[in-house]
C-alpha positions in Angstrom: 131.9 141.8 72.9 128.3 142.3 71.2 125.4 142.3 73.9 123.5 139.0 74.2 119.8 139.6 72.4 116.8 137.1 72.8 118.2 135.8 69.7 121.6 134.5 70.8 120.7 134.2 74.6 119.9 130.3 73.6 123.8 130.0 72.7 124.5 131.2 76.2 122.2 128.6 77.8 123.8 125.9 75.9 127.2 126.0 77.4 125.2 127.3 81.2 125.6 123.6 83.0 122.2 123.8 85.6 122.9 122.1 88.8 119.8 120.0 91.3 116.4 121.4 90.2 117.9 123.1 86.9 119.1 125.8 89.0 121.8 128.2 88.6 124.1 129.5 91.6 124.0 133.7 90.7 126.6 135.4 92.5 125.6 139.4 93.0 128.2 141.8 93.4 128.2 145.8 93.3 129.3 147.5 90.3 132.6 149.5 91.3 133.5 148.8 95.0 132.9 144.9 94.2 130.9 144.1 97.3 129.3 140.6 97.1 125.8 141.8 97.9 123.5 138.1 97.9 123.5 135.4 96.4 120.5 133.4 94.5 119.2 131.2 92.4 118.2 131.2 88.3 116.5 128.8 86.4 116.9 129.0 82.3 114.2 131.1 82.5 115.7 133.9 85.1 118.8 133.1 83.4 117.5 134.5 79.5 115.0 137.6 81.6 118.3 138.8 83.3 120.6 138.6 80.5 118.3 140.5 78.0 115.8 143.0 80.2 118.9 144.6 82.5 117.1 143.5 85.7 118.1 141.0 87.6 115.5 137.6 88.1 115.8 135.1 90.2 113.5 131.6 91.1 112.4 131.4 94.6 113.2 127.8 95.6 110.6 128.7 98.8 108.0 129.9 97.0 108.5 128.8 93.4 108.1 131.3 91.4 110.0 134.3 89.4 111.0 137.3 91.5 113.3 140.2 90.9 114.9 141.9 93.6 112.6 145.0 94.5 109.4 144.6 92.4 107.8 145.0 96.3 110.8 146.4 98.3 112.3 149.1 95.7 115.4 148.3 96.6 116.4 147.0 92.6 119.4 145.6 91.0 120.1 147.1 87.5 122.1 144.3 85.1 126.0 146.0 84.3 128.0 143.0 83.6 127.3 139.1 83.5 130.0 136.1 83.5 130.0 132.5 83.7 132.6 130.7 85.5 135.0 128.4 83.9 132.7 125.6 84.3 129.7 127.7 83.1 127.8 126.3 86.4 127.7 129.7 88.8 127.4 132.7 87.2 128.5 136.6 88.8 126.0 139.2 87.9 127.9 142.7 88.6 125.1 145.5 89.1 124.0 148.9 90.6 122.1 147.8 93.5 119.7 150.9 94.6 119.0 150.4 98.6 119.8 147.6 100.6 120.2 144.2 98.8 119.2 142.0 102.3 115.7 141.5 102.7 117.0 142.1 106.8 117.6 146.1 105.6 121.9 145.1 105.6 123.8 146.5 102.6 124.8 143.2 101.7 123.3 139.3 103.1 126.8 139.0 104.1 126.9 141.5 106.5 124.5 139.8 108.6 126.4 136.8 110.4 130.1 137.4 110.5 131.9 134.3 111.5 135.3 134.5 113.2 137.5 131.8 111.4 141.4 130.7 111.9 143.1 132.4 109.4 145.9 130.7 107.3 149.1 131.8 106.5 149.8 132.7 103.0 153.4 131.4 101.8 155.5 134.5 100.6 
């Protein structure tokens, strides 16, 4: 598989279906131990900057604009691997995150509020 370029990024956001507000559900997950680290959102815009300049951008639905994860913090998420799902309407961004990736200081935004639900019984 040949890396996506600014010049065949546009084939990729022809088959990406964008949900309410032309937005994109991205799915962050750590390179090698596979931890889902956050999740955000991407417009075609964050979509094309993340697939061609190896960092990860997202739009901020709050403040509504571009950010990428530790332009202010440090704490920055380096592209390794990109995939849309079989409907091409989430996408899973794998990546080296350096420092936390919760804007609370947690590894993860998943480690923040563990819930407690019934588990189900697989059928062997």
């Amino acid at each position: 598989m040949t890396a996506i370029t600014a010049d065949t990024v546009g084939e990729v956001l022809a088959r990406t279906r964008f949900g309410e507000g032309g937005l994109l559900p991205a799915i962050i997950q750590q390179e090698g131990t596979k931890d889902v680290l956050m999740l955000g959102y991407m417009d075609a815009e964050a979509l094309r900057r993340t697939l061609t300049e190896g960092r990860v951008t997202f739009w901020s639905r709050s403040r509504q604009e571009y950010w990428r994860k530790g332009d202010t913090s440090g704490n920055r998420q380096f592209v390794r691997g990109a995939a849309l799902d079989c409907d091409g309407d989430a996408l899973l961004v794998t990546v080296v995150q350096h420092g936390p990736a919760c804007h609370t200081g947690a590894h993860s935004c998943f480690d923040v509020d563990s819930l407690e639900p019934q588990l189900g019984e697989a059928d062997d």
